[in-house]
N, C-alpha and C positions, 0 to 999 in steps of 0.2 A: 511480370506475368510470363511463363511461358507456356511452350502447347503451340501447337500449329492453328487452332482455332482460337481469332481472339474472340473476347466480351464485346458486347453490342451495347452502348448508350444509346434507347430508343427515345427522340425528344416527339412527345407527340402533343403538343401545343393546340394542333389543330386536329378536329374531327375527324375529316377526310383524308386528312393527309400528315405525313412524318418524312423525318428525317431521322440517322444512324450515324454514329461516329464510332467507330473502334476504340474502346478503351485498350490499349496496348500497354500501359501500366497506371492502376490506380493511385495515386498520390495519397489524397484524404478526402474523406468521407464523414460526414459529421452533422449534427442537426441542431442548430441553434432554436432559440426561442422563434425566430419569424421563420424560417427555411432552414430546406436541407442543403448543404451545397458540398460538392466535388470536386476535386481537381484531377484530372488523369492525362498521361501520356495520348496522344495522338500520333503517329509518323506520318502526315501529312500536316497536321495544323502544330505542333508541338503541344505544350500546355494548354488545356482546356478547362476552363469553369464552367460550370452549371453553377443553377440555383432548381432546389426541385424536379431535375432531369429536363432542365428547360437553358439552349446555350446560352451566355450573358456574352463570353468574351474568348477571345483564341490568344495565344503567342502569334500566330501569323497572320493574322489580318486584322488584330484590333486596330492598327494602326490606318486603316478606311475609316472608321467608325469615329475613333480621336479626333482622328484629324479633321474632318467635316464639322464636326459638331465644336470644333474650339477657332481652327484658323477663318473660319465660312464670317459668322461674327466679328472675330476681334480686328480681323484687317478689313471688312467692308466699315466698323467704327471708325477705326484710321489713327482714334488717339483713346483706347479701352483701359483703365487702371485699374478697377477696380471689377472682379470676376467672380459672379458666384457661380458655384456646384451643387446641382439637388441631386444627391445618387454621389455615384461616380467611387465606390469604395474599394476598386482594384485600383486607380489612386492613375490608370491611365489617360482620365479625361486633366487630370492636374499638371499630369505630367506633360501635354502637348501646353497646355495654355500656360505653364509657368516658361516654356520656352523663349517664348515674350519676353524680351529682356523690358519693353513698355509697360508693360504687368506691373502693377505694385503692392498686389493685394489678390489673394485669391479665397475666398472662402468655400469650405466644402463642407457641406451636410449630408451625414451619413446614418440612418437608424441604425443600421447593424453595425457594432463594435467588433462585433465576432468576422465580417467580411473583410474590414480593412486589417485585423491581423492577420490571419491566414493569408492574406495577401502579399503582406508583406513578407510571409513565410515560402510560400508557397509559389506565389508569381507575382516575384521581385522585379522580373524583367520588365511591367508592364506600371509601375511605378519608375519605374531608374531612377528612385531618389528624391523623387519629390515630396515625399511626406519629410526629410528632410531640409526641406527649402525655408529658411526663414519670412518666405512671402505665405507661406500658406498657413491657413487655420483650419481644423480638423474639427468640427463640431459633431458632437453624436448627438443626435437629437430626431424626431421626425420632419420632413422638411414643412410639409404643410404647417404644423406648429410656427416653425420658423418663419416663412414665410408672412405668414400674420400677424405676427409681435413686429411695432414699431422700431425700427434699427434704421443702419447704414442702407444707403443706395449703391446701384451696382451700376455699371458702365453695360457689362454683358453678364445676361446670366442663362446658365445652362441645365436643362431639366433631363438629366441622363439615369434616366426609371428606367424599371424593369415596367411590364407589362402591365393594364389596368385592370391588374387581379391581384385579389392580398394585399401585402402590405404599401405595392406600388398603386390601387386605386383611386388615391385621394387626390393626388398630384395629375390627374387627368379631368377633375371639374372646372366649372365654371369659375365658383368663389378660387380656387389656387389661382389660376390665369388672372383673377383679378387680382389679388394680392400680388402676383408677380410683378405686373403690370407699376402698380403704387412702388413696388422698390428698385424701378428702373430709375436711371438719372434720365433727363431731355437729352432725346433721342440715342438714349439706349436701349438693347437689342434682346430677345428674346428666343434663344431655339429650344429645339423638345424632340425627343426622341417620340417619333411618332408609327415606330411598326413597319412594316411590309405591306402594302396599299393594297397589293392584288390578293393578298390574304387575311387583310387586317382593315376595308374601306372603312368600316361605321366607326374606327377609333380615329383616323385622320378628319372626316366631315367633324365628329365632332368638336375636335378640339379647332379644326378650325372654324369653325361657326362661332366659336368661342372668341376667337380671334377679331373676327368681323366687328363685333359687337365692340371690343375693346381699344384695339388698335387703329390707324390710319394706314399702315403696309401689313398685310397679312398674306401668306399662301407655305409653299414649302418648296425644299429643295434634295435632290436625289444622290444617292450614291448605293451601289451594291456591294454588299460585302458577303463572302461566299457562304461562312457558316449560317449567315440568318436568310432560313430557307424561303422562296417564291417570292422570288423578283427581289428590284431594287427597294431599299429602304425608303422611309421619309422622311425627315428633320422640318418640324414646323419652326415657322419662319415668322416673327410678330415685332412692329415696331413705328416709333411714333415721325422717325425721321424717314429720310431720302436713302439711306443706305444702301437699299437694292442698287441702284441704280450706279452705284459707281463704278466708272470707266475702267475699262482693261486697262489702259498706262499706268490709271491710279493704285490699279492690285499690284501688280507688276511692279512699280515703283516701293511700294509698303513690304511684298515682300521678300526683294531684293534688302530693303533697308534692313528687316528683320533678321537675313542668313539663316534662315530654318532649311535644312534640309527637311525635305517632303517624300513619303514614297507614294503617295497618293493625291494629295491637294497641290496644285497645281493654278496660276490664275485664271487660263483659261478654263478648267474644270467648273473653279470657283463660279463665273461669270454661265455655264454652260448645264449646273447642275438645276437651274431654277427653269431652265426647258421642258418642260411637261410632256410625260405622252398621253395621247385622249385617255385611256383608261382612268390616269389619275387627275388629270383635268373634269371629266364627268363626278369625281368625289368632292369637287371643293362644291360649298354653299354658295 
């Protein structure tokens, strides 16, 4: 693109409020059976996807997002082998959890085929290879479906949705969380991408209510990541063991053993992100 004025991606999610990103050069443009989705230049974030003119994921900062949502679980487990993925089809939530050299299985459920090619086409850098990985299974399917059908249990399983709108709605009730719940192994872990708190409160209460109901440890844990606007994120947090609670030596030990370099997870983080501030403490049930 050139021209001194660039193009505007206005993401307006919310009523009251938006955000803007510079398309600095359009990639692709395209409209599958479920969504539209983009990919364009940013000079500040690099590569950017949309879905629907709504951001999913950056070249520069998906790696908060990954990271939280794969290392948060699998090193509070301590011994996780088997991982599932609900979502996850730019193939970067695979990519941090197959880092796990303890990993021995990673499953991934994805409805759009059209997401995880163009991915692979388009932003390679946020797979690095992991659809590659002879530990991972690629299933197109919807997840909710899958989750329902009697199968394999998972160590950790991770619910990395788009929003509770279209085709990511189902994967935010009650019956999902329960079926989830039936395909955890004893005391395995459950997290969810659960929104923006200060702009999204009535989707975290309810899944955590959900929570309540089902599990013995429930609530959430935070991290901010720049593109997803107004405030820090939430990652719900559900499970039948002790896991929260394990000691800073004992992260610090796991993942020292691991050798993951991290540009954002961290153990103290780890240990520091389940600190609440009242705002999102007044949303749990």
């Amino acid at each position: 693109m050139t021209g001194d004025t660039p193009k505007w991606m206005k993401e307006s999610l919310y009523p009251e409020y938006a955000q803007a990103l510079s398309m600095d050069e359009l990639l692709y443009d395209s409209e599958t059976d479920h969504q539209r989705l983009k990919v364009f230049q940013n000079n500040r974030f690099g590569r950017v996807l949309t879905l629907d003119d709504v951001v999913q994921t950056t070249e520069g900062d998906n790696f908060i997002y990954h990271e939280m949502l794969t290392h948060v679980p699998i090193l509070a487990h301590g011994a996780a082998k088997r991982v599932l993925i609900v979502g996850g089809g730019d193939g970067g939530m695979a990519r941090e959890a197959l880092r796990h050299a303890s990993v021995e299985h990673v499953a991934m459920v994805e409805i759009d085929a059209g997401v995880v090619e163009f991915s692979k086409t388009y932003l390679p850098m946020l797979s690095d290879g992991a659809f590659d990985d002879p530990r991972l299974n690629l299933v197109i399917a919807d997840g909710a479906d899958f989750m329902k059908a009697p199968g394999d249990n998972f160590d950790v399983i991770i619910i990395d949705s788009t929003d509770p709108i279209g085709p990511g709605e189902v994967l935010f009730t009650d019956t999902f969380y329960g079926h989830a719940q039936r395909a955890l192994t004893p005391g395995g872990i459950l997290v969810t991408q659960n929104g923006v708190p200060f702009m999204q409160g009535d989707e975290l209460t309810n899944s955590l209510r959900a929570f309540k109901a089902l599990f013995k440890d429930w609530g959430c844990y935070l991290a901010t990541v720049p593109t997803y606007a107004g405030g820090p994120m939430a990652f719900g947090w559900a499970t039948d063991g002790d896991t929260r609670s394990v000691p800073l030596e004992t992260l610090e030990s796991r993942f020292d053993a691991a050798g993951i370099d991290t540009g954002y997870y961290t153990p103290e983080v780890h240990k520091a992100a389940f600190a609440l501030p009242g705002y999102v403490r007044k949303l749990l049930p």
